[in-house]
DRENLO-356769 format. One record per residue: residue number from 1; residue in one letter; chain; x, y, z of N, C-alpha, C in turn. Coordinates in Angstrom, 1 decimal. Layout:
residues N
atom pos=NUM code=A unit=A n.x=X n.y=Y n.z=Z ca.x=X ca.y=Y ca.z=Z c.x=X c.y=Y c.z=Z
...
This chain:
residues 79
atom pos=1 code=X unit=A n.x=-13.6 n.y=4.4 n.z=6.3 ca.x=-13.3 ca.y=3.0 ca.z=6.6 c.x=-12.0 c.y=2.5 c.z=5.9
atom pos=2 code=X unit=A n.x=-11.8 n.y=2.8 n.z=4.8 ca.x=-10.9 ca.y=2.6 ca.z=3.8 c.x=-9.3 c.y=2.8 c.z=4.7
atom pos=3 code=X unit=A n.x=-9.2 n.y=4.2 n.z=5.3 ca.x=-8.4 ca.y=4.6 ca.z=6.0 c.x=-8.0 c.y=3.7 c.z=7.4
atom pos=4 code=X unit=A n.x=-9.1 n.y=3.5 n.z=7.7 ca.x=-8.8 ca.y=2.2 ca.z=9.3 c.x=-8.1 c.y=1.3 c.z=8.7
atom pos=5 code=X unit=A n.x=-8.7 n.y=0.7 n.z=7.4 ca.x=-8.4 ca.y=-0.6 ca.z=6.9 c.x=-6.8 c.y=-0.6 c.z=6.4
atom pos=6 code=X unit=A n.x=-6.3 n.y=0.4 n.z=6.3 ca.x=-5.2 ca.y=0.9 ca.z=5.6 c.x=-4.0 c.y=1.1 c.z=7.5
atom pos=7 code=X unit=A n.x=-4.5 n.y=1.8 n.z=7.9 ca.x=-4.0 ca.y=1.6 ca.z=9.4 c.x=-3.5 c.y=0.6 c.z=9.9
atom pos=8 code=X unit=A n.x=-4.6 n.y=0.0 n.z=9.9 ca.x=-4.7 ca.y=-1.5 ca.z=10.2 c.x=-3.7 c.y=-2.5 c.z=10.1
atom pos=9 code=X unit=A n.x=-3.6 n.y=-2.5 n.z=8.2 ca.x=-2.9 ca.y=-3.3 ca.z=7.6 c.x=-1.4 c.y=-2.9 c.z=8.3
atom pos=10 code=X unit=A n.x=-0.6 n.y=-1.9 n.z=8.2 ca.x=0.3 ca.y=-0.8 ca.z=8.2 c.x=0.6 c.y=-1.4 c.z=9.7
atom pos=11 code=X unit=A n.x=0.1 n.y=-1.7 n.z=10.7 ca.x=0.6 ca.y=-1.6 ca.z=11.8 c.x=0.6 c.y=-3.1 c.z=12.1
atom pos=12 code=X unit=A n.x=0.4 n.y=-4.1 n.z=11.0 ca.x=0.2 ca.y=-5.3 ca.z=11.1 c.x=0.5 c.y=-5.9 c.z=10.3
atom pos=13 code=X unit=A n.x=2.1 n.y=-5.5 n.z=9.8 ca.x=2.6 ca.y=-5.9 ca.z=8.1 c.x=3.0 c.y=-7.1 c.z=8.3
atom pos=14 code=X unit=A n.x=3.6 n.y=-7.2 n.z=9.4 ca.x=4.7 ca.y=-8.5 ca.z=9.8 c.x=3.3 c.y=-10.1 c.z=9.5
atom pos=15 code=X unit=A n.x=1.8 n.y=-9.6 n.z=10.1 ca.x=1.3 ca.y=-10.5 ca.z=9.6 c.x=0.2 c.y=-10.5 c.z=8.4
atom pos=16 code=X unit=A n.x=0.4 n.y=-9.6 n.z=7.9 ca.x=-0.3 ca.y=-9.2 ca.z=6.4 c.x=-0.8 c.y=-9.9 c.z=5.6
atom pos=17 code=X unit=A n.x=0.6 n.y=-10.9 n.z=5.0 ca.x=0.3 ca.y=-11.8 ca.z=4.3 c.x=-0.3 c.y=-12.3 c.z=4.7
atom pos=18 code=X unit=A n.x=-1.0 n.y=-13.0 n.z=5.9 ca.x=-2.1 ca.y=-13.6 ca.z=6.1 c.x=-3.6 c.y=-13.1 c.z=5.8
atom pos=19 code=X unit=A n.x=-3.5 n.y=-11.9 n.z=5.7 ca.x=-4.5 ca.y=-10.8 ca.z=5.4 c.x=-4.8 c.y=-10.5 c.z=3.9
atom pos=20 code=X unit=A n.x=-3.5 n.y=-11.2 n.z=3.3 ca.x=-3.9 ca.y=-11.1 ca.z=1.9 c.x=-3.7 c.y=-9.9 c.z=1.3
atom pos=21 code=X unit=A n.x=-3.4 n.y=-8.6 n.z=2.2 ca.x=-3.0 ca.y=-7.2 ca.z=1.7 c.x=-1.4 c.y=-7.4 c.z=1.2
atom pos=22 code=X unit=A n.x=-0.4 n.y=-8.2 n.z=1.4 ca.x=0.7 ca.y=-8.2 ca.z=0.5 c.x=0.7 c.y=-9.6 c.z=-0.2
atom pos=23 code=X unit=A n.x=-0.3 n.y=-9.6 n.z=-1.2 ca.x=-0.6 ca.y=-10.6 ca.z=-2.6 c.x=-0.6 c.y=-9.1 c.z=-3.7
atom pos=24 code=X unit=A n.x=-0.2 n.y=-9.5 n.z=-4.3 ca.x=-0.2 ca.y=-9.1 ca.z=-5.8 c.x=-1.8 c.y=-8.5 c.z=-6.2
atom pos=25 code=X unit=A n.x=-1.6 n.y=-7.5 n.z=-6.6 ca.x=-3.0 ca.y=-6.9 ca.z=-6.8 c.x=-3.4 c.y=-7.0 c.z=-8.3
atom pos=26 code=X unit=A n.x=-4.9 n.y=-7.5 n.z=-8.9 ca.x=-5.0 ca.y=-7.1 ca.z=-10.5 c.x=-4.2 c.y=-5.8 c.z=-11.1
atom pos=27 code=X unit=A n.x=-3.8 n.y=-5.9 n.z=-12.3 ca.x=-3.0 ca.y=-5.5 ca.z=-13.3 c.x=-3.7 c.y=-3.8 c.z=-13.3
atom pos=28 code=X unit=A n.x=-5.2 n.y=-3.9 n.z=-13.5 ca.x=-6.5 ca.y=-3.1 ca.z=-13.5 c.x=-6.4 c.y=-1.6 c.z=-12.2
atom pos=29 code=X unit=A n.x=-5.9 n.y=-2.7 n.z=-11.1 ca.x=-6.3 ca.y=-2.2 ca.z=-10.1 c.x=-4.9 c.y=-0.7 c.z=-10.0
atom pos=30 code=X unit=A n.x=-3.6 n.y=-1.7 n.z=-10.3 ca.x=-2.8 ca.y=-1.2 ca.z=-10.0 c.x=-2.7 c.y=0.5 c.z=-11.3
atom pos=31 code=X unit=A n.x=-3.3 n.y=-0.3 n.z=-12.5 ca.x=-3.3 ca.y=1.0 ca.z=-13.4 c.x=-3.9 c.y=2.3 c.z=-12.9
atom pos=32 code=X unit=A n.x=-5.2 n.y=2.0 n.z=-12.3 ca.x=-6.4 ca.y=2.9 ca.z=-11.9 c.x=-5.8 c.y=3.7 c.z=-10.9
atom pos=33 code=X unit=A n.x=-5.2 n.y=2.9 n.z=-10.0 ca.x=-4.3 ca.y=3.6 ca.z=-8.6 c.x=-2.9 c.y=4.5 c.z=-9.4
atom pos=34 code=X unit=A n.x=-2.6 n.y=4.3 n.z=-10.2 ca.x=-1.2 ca.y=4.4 ca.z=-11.2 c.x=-0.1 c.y=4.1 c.z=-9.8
atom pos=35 code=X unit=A n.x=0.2 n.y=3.1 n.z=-9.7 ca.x=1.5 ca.y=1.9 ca.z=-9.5 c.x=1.6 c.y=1.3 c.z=-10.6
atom pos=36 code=X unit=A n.x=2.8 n.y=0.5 n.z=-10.5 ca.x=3.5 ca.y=0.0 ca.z=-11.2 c.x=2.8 c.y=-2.1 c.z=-11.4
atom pos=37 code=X unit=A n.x=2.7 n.y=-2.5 n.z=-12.1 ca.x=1.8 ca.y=-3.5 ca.z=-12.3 c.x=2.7 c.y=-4.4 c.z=-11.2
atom pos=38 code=X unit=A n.x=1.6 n.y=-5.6 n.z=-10.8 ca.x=2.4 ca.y=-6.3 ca.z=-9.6 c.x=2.5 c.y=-5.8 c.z=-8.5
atom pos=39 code=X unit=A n.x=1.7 n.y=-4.6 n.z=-7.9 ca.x=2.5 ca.y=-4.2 ca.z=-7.1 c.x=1.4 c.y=-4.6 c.z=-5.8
atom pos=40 code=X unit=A n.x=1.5 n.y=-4.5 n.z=-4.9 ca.x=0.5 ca.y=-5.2 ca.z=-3.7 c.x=-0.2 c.y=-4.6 c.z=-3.2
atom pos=41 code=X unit=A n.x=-1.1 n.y=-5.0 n.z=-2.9 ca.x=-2.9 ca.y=-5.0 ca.z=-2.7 c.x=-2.6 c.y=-3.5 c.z=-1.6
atom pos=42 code=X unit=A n.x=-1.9 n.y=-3.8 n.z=-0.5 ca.x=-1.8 ca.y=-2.3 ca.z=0.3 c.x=-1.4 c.y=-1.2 c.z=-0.7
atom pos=43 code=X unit=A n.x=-0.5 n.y=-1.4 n.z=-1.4 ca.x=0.3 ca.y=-0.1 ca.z=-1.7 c.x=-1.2 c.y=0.7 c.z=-3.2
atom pos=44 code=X unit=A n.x=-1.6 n.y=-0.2 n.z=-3.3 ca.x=-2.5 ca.y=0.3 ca.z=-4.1 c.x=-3.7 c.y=1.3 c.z=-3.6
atom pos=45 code=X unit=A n.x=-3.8 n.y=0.8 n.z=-2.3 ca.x=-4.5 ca.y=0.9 ca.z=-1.3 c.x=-4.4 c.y=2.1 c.z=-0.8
atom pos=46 code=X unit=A n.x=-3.3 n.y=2.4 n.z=-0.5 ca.x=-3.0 ca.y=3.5 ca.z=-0.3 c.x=-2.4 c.y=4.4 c.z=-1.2
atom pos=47 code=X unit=A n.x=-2.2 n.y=3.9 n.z=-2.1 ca.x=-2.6 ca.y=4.9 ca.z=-3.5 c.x=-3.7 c.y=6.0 c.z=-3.9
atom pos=48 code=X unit=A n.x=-4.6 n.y=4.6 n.z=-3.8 ca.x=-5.9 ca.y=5.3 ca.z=-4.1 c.x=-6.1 c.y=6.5 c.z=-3.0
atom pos=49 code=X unit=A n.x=-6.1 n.y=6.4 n.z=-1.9 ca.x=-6.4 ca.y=7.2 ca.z=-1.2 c.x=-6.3 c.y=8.3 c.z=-1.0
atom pos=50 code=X unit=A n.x=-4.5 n.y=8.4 n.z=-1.5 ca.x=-3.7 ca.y=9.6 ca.z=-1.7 c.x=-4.2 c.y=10.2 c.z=-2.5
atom pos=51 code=X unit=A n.x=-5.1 n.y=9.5 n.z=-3.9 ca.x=-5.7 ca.y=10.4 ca.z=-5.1 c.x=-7.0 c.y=11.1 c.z=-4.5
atom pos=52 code=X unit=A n.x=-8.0 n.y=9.6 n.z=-3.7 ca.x=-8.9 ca.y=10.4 ca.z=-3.4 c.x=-9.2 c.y=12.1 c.z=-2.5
atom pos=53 code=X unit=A n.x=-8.0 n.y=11.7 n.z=-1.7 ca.x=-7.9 ca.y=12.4 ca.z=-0.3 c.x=-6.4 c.y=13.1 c.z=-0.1
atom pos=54 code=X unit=A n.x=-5.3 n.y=13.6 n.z=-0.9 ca.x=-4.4 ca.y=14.2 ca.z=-0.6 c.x=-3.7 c.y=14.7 c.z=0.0
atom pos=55 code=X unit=A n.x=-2.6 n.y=14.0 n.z=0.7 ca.x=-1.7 ca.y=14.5 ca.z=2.3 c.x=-1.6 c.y=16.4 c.z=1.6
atom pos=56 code=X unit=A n.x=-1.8 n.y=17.0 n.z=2.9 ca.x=-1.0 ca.y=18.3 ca.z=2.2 c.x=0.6 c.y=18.5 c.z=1.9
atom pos=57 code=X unit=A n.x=1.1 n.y=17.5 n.z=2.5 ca.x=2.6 ca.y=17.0 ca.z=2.1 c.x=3.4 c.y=16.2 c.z=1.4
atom pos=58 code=X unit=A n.x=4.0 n.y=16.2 n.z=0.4 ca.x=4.4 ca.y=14.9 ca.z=0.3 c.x=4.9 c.y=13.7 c.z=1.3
atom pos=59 code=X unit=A n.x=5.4 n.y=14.3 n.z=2.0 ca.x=6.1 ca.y=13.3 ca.z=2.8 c.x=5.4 c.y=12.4 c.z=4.2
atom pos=60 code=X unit=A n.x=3.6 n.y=13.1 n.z=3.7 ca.x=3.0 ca.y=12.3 ca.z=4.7 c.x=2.0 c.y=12.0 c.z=3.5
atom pos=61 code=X unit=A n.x=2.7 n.y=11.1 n.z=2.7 ca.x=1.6 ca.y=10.7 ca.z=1.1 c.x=1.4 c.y=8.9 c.z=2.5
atom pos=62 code=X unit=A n.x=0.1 n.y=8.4 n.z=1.6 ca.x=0.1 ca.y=7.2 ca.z=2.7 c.x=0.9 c.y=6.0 c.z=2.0
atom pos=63 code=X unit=A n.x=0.9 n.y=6.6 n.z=0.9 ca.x=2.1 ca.y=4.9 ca.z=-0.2 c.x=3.4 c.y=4.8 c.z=0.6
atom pos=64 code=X unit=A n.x=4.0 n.y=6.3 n.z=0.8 ca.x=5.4 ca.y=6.7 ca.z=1.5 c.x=5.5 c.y=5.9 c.z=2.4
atom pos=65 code=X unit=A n.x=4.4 n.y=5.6 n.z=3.3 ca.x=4.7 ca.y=5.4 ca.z=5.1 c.x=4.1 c.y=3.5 c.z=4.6
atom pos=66 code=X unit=A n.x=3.8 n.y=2.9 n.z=3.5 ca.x=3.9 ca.y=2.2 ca.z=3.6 c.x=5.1 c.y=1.5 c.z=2.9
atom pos=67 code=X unit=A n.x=5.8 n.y=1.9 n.z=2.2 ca.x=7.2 ca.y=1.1 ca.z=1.3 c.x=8.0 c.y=1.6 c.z=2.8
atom pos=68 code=X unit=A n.x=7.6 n.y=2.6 n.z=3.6 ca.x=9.0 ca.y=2.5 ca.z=5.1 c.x=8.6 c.y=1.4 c.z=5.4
atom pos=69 code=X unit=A n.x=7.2 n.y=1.0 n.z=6.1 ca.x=6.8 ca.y=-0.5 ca.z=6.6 c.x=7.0 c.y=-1.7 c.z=6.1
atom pos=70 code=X unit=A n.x=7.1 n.y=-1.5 n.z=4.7 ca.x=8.0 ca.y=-2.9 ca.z=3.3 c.x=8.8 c.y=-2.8 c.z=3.8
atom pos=71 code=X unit=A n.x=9.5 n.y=-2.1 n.z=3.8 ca.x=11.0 ca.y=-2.1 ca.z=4.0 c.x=11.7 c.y=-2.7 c.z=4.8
atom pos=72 code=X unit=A n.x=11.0 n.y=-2.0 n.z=6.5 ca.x=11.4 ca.y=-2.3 ca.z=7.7 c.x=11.1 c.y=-4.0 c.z=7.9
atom pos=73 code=X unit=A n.x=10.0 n.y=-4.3 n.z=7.2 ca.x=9.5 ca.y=-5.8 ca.z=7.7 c.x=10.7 c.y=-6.7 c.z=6.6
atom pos=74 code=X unit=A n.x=11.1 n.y=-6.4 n.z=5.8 ca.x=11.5 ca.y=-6.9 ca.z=4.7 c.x=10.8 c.y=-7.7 c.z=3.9
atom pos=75 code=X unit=A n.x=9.9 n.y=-6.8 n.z=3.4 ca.x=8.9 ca.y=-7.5 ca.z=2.5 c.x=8.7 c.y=-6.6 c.z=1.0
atom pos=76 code=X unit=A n.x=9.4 n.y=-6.1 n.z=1.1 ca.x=10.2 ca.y=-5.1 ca.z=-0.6 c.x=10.8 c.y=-6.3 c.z=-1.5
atom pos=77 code=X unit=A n.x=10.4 n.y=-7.0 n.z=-2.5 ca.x=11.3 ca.y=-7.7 ca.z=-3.3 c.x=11.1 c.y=-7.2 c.z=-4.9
atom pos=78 code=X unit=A n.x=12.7 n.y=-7.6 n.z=-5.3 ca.x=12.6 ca.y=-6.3 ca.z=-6.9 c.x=12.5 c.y=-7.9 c.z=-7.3
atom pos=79 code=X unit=A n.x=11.6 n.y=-8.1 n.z=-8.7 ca.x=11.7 ca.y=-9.1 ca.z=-9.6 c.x=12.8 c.y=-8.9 c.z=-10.5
């Protein structure tokens, strides 16, 4: 399920924020996932996942294919 949810979000960045997946995720969450604190509710998201469930590739990790989707939407901002 976790995976749909993560799909989902991913192909629906542009309206995300309304979804509340690019808010700021607890401090907690982001440790447990190991990101970097502040970092957003998807990317954590797909963190975890990566830990639970690991691409056999790096390059198909599911954080990767989501900072391309930050990127492209322009929703990447450095504090």
């Amino acid at each position: 399920m976790l995976e749909i949810e993560l799909y989902s979000q991913i192909k629906t960045i542009n309206l995300a924020s309304e979804q509340g997946c690019l808010e700021k995720a607890p401090d907690h969450i982001c440790e447990k996932t190991l990101v970097i604190p502040n970092s957003f509710w998807i990317t954590c998201l797909a963190a975890a996942l990566d830990i639970l469930d690991p691409p056999l590739l790096e390059s198909e990790k599911r954080v990767n294919k989501v900072f391309k989707e930050l990127a492209k939407n322009d929703s990447l901002k450095i504090d």
